[in-house]
mmCIF file as gemmi writes it, N, C-alpha and C atoms, coordinates in Angstrom:
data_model
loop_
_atom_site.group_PDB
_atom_site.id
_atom_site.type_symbol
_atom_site.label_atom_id
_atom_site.label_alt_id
_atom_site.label_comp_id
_atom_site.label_asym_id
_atom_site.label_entity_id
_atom_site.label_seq_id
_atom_site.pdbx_PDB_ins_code
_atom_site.Cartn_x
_atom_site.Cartn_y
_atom_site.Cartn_z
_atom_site.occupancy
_atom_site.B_iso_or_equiv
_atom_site.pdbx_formal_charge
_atom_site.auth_seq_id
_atom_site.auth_asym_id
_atom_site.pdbx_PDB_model_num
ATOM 1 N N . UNK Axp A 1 ? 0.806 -1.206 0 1 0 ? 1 A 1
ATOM 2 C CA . UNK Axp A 1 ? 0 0 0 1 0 ? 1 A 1
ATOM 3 C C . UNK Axp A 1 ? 0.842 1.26 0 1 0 ? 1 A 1
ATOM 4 N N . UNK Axp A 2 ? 1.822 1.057 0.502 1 0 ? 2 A 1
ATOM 5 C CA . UNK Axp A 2 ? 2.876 2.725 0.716 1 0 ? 2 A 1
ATOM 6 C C . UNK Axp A 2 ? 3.994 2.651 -0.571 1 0 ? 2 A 1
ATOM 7 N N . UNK Axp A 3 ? 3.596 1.757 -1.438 1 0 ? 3 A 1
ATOM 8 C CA . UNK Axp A 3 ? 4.816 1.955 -3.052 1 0 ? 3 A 1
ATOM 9 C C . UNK Axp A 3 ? 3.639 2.57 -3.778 1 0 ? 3 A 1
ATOM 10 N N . UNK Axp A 4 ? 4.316 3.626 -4.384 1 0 ? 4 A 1
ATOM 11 C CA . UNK Axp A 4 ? 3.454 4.906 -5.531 1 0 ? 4 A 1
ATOM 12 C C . UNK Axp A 4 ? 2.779 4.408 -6.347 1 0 ? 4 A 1
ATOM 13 N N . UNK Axp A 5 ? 2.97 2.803 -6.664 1 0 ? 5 A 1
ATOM 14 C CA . UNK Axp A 5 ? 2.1 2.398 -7.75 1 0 ? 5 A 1
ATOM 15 C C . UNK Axp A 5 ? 0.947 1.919 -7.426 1 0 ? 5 A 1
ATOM 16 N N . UNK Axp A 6 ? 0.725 2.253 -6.042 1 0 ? 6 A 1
ATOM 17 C CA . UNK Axp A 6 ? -0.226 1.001 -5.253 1 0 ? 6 A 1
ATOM 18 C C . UNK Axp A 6 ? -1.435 1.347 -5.239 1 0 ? 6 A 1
ATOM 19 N N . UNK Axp A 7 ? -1.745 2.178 -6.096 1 0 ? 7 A 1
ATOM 20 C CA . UNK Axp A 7 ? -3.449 2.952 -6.11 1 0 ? 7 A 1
ATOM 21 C C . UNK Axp A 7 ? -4.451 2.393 -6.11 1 0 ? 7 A 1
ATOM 22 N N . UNK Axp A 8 ? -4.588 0.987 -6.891 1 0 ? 8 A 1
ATOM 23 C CA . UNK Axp A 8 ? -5.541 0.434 -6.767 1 0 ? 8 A 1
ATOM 24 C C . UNK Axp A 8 ? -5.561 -0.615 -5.602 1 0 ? 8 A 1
ATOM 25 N N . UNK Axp A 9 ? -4.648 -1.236 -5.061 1 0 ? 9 A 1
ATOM 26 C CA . UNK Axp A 9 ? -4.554 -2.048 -3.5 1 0 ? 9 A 1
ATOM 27 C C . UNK Axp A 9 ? -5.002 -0.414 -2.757 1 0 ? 9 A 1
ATOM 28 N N . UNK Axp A 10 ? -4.39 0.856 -2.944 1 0 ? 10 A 1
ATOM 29 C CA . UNK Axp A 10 ? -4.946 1.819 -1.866 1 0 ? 10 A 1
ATOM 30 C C . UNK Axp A 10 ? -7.019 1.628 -1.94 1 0 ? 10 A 1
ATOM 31 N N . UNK Axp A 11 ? -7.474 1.52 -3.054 1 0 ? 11 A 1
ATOM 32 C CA . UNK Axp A 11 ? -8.513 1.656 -3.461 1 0 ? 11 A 1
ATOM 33 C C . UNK Axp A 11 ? -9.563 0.884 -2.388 1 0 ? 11 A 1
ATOM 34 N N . UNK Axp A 12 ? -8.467 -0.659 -2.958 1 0 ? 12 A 1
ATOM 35 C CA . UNK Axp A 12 ? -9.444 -1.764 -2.221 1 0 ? 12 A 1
ATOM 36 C C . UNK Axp A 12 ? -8.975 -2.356 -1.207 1 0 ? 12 A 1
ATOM 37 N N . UNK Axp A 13 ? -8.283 -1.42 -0.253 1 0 ? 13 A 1
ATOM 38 C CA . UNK Axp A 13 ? -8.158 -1.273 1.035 1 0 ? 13 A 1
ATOM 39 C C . UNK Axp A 13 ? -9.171 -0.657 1.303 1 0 ? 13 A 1
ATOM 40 N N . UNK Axp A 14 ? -9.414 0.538 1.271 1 0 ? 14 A 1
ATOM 41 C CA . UNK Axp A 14 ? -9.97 1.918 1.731 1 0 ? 14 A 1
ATOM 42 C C . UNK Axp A 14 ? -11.807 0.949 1.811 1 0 ? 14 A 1
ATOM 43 N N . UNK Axp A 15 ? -11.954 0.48 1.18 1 0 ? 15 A 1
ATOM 44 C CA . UNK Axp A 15 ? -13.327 0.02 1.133 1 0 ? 15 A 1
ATOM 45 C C . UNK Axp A 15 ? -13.734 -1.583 1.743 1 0 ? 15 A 1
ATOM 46 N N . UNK Axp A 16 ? -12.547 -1.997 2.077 1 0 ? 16 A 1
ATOM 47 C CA . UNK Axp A 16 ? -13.076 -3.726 2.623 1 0 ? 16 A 1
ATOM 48 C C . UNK Axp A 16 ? -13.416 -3.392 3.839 1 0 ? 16 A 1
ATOM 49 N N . UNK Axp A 17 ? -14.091 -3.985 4.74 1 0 ? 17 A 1
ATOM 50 C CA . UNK Axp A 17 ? -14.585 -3.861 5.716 1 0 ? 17 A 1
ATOM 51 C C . UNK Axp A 17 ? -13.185 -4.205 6.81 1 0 ? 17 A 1
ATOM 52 N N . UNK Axp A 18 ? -13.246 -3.839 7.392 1 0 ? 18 A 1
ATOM 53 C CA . UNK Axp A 18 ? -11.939 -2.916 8.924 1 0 ? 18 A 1
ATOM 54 C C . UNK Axp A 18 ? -11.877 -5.072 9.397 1 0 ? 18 A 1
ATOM 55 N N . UNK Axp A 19 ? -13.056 -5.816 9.816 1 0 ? 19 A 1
ATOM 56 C CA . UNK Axp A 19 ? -12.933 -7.251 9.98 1 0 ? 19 A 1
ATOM 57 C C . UNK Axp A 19 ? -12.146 -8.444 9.188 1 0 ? 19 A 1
ATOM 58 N N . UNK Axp A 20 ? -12.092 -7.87 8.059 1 0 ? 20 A 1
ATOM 59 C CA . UNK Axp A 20 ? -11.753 -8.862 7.04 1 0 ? 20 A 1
ATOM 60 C C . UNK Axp A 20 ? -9.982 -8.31 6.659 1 0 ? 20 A 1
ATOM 61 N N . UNK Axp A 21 ? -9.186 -7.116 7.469 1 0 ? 21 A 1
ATOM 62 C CA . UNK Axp A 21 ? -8.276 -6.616 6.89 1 0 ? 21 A 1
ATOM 63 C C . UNK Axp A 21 ? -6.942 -7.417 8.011 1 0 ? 21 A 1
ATOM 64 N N . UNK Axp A 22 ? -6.139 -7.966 7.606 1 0 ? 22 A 1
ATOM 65 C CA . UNK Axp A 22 ? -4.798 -8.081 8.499 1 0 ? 22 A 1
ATOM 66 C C . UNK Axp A 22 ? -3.863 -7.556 8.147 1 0 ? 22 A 1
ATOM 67 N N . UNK Axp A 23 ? -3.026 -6.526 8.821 1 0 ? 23 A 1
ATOM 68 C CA . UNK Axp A 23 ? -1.8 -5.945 8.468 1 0 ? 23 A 1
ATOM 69 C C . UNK Axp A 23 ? -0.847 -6.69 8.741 1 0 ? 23 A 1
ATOM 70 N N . UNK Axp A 24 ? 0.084 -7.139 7.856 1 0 ? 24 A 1
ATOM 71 C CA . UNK Axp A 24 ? 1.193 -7.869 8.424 1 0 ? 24 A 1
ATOM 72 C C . UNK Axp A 24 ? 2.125 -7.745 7.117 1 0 ? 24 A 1
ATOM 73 N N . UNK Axp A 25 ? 3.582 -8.16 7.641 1 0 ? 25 A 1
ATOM 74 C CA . UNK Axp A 25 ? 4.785 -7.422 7.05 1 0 ? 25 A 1
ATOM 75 C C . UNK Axp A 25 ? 5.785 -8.7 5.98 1 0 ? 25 A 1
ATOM 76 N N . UNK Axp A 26 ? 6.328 -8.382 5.382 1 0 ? 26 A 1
ATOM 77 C CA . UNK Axp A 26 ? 6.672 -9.745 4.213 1 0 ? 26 A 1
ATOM 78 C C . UNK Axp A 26 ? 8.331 -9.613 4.386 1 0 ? 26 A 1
ATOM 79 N N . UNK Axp A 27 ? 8.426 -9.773 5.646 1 0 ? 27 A 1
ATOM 80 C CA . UNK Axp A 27 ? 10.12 -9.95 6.195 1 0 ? 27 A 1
ATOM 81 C C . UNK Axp A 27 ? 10.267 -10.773 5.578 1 0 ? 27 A 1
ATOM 82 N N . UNK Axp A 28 ? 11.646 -10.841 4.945 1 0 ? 28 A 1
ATOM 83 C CA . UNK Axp A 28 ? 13.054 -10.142 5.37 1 0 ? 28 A 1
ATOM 84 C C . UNK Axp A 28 ? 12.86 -8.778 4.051 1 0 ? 28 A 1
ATOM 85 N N . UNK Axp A 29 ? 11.561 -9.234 3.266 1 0 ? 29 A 1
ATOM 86 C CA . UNK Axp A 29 ? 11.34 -8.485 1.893 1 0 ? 29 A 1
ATOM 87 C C . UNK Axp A 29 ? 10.614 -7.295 2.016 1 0 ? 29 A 1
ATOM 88 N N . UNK Axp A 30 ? 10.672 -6.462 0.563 1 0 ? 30 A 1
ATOM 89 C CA . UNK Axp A 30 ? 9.711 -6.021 0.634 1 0 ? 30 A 1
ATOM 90 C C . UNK Axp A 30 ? 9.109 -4.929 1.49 1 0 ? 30 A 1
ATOM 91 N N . UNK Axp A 31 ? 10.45 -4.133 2.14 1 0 ? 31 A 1
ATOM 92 C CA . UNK Axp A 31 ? 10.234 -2.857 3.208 1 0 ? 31 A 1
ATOM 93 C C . UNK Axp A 31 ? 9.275 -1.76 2.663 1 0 ? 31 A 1
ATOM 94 N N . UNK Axp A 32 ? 8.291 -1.228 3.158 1 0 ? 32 A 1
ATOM 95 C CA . UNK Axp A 32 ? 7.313 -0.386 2.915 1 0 ? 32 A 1
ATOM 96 C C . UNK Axp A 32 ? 8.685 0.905 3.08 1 0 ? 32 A 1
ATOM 97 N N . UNK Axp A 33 ? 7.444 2.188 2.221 1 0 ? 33 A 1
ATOM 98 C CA . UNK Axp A 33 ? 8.275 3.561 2.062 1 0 ? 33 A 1
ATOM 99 C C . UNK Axp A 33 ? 8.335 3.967 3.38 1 0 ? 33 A 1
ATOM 100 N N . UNK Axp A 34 ? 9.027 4.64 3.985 1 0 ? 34 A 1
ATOM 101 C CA . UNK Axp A 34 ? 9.855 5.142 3.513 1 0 ? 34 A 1
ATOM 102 C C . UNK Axp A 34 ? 11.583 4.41 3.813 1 0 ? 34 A 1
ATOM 103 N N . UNK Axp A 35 ? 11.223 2.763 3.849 1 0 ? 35 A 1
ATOM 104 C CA . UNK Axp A 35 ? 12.599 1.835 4.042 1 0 ? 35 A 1
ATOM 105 C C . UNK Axp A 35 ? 12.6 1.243 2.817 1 0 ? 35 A 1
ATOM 106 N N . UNK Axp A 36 ? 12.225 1.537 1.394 1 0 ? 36 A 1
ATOM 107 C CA . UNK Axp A 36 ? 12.394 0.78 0.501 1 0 ? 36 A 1
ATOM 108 C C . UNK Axp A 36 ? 13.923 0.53 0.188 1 0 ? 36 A 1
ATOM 109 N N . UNK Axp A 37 ? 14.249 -0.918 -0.011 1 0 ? 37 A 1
ATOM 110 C CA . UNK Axp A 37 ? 15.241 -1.258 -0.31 1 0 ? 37 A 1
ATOM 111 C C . UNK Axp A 37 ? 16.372 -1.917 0.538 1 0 ? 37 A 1
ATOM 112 N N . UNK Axp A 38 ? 15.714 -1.858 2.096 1 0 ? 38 A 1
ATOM 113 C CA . UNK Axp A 38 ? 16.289 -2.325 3.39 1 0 ? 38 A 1
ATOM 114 C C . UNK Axp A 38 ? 15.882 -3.175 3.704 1 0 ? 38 A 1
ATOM 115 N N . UNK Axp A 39 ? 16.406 -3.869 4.691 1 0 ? 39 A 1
ATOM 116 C CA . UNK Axp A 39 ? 15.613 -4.837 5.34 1 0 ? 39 A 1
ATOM 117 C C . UNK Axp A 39 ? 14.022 -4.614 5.871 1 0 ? 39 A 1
ATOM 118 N N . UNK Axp A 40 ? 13.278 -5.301 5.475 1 0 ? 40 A 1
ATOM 119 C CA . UNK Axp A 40 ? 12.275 -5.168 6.073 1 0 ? 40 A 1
ATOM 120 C C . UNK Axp A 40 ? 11.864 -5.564 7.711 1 0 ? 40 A 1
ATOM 121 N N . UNK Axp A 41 ? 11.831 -5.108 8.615 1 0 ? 41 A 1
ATOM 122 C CA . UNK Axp A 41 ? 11.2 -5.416 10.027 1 0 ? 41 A 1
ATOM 123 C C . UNK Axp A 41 ? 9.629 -5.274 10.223 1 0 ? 41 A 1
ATOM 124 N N . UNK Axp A 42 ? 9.994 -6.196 11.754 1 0 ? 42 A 1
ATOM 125 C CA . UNK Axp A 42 ? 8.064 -5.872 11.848 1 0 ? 42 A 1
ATOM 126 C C . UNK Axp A 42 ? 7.544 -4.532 12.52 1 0 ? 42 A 1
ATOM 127 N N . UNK Axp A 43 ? 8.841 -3.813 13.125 1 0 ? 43 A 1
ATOM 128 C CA . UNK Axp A 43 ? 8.91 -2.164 13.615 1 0 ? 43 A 1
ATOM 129 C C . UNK Axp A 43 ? 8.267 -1.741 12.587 1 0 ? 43 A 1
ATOM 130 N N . UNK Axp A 44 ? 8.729 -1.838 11.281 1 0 ? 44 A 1
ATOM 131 C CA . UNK Axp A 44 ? 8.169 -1.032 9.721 1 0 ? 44 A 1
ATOM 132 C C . UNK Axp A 44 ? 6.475 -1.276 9.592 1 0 ? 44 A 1
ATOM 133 N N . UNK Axp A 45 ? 5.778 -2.093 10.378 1 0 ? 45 A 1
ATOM 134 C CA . UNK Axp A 45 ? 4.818 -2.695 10.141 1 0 ? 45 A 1
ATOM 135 C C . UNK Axp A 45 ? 4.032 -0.954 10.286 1 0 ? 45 A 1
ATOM 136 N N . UNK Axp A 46 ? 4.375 0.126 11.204 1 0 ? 46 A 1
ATOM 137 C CA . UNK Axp A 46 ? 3.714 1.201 11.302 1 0 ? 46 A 1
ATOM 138 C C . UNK Axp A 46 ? 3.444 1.669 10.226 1 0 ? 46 A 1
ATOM 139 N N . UNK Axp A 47 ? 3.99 1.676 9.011 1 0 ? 47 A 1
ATOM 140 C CA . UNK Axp A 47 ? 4.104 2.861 7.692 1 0 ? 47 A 1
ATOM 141 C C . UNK Axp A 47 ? 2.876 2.171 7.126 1 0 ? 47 A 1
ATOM 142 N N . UNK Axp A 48 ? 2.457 0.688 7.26 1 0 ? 48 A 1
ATOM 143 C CA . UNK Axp A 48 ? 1.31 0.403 6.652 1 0 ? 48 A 1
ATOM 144 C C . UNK Axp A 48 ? 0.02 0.67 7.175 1 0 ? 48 A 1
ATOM 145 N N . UNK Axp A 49 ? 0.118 0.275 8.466 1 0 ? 49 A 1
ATOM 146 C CA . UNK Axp A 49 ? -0.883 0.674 9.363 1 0 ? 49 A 1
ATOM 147 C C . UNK Axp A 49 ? -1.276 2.739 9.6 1 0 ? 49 A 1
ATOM 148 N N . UNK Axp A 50 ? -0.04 3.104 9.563 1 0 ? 50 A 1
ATOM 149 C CA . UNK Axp A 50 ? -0.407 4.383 8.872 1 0 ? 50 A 1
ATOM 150 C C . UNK Axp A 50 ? -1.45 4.599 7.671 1 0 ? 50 A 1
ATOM 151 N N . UNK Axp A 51 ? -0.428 3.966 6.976 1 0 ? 51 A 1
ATOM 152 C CA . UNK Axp A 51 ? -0.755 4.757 5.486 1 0 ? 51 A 1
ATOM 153 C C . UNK Axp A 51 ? -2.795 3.678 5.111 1 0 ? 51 A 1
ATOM 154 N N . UNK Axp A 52 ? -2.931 2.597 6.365 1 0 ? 52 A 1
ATOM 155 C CA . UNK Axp A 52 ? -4.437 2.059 5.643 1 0 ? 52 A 1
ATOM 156 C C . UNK Axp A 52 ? -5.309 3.262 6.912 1 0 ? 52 A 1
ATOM 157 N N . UNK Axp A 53 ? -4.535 3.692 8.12 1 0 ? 53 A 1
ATOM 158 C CA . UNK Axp A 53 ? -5.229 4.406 8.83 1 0 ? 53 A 1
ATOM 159 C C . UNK Axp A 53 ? -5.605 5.569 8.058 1 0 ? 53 A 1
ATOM 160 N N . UNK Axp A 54 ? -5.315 6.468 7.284 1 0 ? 54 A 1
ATOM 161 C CA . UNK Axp A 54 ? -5.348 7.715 6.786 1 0 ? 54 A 1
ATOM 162 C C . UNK Axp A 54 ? -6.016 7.073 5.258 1 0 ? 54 A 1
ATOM 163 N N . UNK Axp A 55 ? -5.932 6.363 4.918 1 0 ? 55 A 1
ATOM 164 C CA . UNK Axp A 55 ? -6.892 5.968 3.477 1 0 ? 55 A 1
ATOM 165 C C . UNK Axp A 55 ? -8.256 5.676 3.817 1 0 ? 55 A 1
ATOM 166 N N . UNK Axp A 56 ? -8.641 5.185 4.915 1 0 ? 56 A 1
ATOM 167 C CA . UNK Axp A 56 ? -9.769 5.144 6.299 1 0 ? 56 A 1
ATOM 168 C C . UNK Axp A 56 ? -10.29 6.163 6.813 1 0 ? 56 A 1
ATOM 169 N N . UNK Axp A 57 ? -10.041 7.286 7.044 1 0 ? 57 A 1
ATOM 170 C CA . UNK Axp A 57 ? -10.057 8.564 7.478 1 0 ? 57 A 1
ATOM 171 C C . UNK Axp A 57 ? -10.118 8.353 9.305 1 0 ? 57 A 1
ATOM 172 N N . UNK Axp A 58 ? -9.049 6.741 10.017 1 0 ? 58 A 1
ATOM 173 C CA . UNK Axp A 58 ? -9.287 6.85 10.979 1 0 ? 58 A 1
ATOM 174 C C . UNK Axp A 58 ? -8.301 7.09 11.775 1 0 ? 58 A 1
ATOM 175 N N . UNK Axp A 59 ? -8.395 7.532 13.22 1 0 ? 59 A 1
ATOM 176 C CA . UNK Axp A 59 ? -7.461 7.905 14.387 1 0 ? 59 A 1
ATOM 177 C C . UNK Axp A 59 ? -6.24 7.014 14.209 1 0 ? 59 A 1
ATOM 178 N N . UNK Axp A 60 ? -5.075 7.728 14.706 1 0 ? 60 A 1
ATOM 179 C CA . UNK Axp A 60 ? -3.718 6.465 15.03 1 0 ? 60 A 1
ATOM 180 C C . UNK Axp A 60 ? -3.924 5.69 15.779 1 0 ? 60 A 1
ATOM 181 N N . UNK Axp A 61 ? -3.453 4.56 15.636 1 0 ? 61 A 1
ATOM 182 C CA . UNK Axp A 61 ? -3.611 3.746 16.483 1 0 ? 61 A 1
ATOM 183 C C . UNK Axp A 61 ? -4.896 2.806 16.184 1 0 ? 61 A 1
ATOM 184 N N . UNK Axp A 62 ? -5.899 2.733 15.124 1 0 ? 62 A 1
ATOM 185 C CA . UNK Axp A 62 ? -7.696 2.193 15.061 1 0 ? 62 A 1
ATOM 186 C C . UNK Axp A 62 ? -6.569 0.927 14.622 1 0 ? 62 A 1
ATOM 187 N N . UNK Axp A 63 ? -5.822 1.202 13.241 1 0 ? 63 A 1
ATOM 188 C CA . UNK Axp A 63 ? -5.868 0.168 12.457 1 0 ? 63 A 1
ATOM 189 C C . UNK Axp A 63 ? -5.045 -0.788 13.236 1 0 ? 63 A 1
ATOM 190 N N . UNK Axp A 64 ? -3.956 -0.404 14.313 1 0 ? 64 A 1
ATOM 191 C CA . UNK Axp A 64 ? -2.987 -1.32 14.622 1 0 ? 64 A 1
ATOM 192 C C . UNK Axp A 64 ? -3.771 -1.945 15.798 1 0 ? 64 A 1
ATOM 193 N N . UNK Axp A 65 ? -4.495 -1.001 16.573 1 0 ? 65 A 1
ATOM 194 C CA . UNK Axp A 65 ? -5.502 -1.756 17.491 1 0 ? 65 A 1
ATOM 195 C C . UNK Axp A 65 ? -6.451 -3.097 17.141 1 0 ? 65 A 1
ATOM 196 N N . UNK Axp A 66 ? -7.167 -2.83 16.023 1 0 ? 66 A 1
ATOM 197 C CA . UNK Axp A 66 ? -7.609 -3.831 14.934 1 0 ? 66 A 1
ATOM 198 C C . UNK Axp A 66 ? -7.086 -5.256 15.277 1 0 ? 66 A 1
ATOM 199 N N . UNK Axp A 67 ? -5.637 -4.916 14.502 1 0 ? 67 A 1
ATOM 200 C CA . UNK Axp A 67 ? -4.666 -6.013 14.403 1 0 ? 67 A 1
ATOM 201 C C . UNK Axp A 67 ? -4.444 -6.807 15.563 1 0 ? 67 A 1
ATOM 202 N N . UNK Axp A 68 ? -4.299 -6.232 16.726 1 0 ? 68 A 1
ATOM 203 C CA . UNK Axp A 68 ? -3.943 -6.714 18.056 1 0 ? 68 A 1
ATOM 204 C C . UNK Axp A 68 ? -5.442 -7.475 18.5 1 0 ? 68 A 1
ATOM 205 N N . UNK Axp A 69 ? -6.95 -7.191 18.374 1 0 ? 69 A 1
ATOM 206 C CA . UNK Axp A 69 ? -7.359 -7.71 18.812 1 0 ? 69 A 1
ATOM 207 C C . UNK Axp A 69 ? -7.605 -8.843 18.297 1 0 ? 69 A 1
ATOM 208 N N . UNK Axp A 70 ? -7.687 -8.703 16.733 1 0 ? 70 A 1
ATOM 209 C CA . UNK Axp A 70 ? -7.491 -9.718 15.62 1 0 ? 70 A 1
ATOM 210 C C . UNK Axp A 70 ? -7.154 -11.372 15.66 1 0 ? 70 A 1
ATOM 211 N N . UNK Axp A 71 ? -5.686 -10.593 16.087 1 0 ? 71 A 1
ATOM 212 C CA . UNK Axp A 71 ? -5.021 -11.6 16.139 1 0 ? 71 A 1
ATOM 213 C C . UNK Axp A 71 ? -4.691 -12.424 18.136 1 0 ? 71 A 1
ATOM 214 N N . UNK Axp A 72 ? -4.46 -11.529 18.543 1 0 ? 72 A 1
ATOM 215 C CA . UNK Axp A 72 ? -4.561 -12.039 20.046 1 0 ? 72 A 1
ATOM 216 C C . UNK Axp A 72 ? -5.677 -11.757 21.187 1 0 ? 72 A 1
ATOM 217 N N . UNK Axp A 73 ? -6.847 -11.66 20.555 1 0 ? 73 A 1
ATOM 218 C CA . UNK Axp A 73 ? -7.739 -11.49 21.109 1 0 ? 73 A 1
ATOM 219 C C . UNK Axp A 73 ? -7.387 -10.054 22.318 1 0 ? 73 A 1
ATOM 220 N N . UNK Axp A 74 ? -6.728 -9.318 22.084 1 0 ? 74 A 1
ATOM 221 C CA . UNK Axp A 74 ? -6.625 -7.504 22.801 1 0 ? 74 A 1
ATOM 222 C C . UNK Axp A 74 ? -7.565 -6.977 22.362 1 0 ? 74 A 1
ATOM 223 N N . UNK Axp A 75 ? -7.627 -6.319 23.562 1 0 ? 75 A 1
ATOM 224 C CA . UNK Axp A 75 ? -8.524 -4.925 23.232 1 0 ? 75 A 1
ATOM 225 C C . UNK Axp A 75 ? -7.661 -3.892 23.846 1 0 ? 75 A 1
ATOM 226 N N . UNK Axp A 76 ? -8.34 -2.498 23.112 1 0 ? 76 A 1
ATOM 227 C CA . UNK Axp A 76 ? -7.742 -1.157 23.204 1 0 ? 76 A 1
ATOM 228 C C . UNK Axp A 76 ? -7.591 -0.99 25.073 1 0 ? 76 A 1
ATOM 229 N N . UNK Axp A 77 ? -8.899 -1.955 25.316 1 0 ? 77 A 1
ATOM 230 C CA . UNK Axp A 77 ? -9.012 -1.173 27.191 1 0 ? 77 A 1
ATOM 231 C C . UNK Axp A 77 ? -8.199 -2.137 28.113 1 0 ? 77 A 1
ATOM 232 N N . UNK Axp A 78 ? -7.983 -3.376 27.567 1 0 ? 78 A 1
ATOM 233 C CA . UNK Axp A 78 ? -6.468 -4.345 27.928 1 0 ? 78 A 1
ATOM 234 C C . UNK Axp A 78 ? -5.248 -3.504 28.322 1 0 ? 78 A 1
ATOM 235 N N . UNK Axp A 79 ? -5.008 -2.952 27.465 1 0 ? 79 A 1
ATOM 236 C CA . UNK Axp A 79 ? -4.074 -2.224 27.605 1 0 ? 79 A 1
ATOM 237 C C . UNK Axp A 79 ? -4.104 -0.828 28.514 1 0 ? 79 A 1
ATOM 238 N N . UNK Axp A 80 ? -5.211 -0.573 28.781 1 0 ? 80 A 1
ATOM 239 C CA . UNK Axp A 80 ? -5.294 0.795 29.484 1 0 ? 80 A 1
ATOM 240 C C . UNK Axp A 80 ? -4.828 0.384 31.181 1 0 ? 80 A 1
Protein backbone atom coordinates (compact mmCIF):
# COMPACT_ATOMS: atom_id res chain seq x y z
CA UNK A 1 0.00 0.00 0.00
CA UNK A 2 2.88 2.72 0.72
CA UNK A 3 4.82 1.96 -3.05
CA UNK A 4 3.45 4.91 -5.53
CA UNK A 5 2.10 2.40 -7.75
CA UNK A 6 -0.23 1.00 -5.25
CA UNK A 7 -3.45 2.95 -6.11
CA UNK A 8 -5.54 0.43 -6.77
CA UNK A 9 -4.55 -2.05 -3.50
CA UNK A 10 -4.95 1.82 -1.87
CA UNK A 11 -8.51 1.66 -3.46
CA UNK A 12 -9.44 -1.76 -2.22
CA UNK A 13 -8.16 -1.27 1.03
CA UNK A 14 -9.97 1.92 1.73
CA UNK A 15 -13.33 0.02 1.13
CA UNK A 16 -13.08 -3.73 2.62
CA UNK A 17 -14.58 -3.86 5.72
CA UNK A 18 -11.94 -2.92 8.92
CA UNK A 19 -12.93 -7.25 9.98
CA UNK A 20 -11.75 -8.86 7.04
CA UNK A 21 -8.28 -6.62 6.89
CA UNK A 22 -4.80 -8.08 8.50
CA UNK A 23 -1.80 -5.95 8.47
CA UNK A 24 1.19 -7.87 8.42
CA UNK A 25 4.79 -7.42 7.05
CA UNK A 26 6.67 -9.75 4.21
CA UNK A 27 10.12 -9.95 6.20
CA UNK A 28 13.05 -10.14 5.37
CA UNK A 29 11.34 -8.49 1.89
CA UNK A 30 9.71 -6.02 0.63
CA UNK A 31 10.23 -2.86 3.21
CA UNK A 32 7.31 -0.39 2.92
CA UNK A 33 8.27 3.56 2.06
CA UNK A 34 9.86 5.14 3.51
CA UNK A 35 12.60 1.84 4.04
CA UNK A 36 12.39 0.78 0.50
CA UNK A 37 15.24 -1.26 -0.31
CA UNK A 38 16.29 -2.32 3.39
CA UNK A 39 15.61 -4.84 5.34
CA UNK A 40 12.28 -5.17 6.07
CA UNK A 41 11.20 -5.42 10.03
CA UNK A 42 8.06 -5.87 11.85
CA UNK A 43 8.91 -2.16 13.62
CA UNK A 44 8.17 -1.03 9.72
CA UNK A 45 4.82 -2.69 10.14
CA UNK A 46 3.71 1.20 11.30
CA UNK A 47 4.10 2.86 7.69
CA UNK A 48 1.31 0.40 6.65
CA UNK A 49 -0.88 0.67 9.36
CA UNK A 50 -0.41 4.38 8.87
CA UNK A 51 -0.75 4.76 5.49
CA UNK A 52 -4.44 2.06 5.64
CA UNK A 53 -5.23 4.41 8.83
CA UNK A 54 -5.35 7.72 6.79
CA UNK A 55 -6.89 5.97 3.48
CA UNK A 56 -9.77 5.14 6.30
CA UNK A 57 -10.06 8.56 7.48
CA UNK A 58 -9.29 6.85 10.98
CA UNK A 59 -7.46 7.90 14.39
CA UNK A 60 -3.72 6.47 15.03
CA UNK A 61 -3.61 3.75 16.48
CA UNK A 62 -7.70 2.19 15.06
CA UNK A 63 -5.87 0.17 12.46
CA UNK A 64 -2.99 -1.32 14.62
CA UNK A 65 -5.50 -1.76 17.49
CA UNK A 66 -7.61 -3.83 14.93
CA UNK A 67 -4.67 -6.01 14.40
CA UNK A 68 -3.94 -6.71 18.06
CA UNK A 69 -7.36 -7.71 18.81
CA UNK A 70 -7.49 -9.72 15.62
CA UNK A 71 -5.02 -11.60 16.14
CA UNK A 72 -4.56 -12.04 20.05
CA UNK A 73 -7.74 -11.49 21.11
CA UNK A 74 -6.63 -7.50 22.80
CA UNK A 75 -8.52 -4.92 23.23
CA UNK A 76 -7.74 -1.16 23.20
CA UNK A 77 -9.01 -1.17 27.19
CA UNK A 78 -6.47 -4.35 27.93
CA UNK A 79 -4.07 -2.22 27.60
CA UNK A 80 -5.29 0.80 29.48
Amino acid sequence: MTFPKSDALREVAAQVPMERILIETDCPYLSPVPWRGKRNEPAQLTATANTLRQLRGETAGTAAAHNAELLFGLSAAAGA
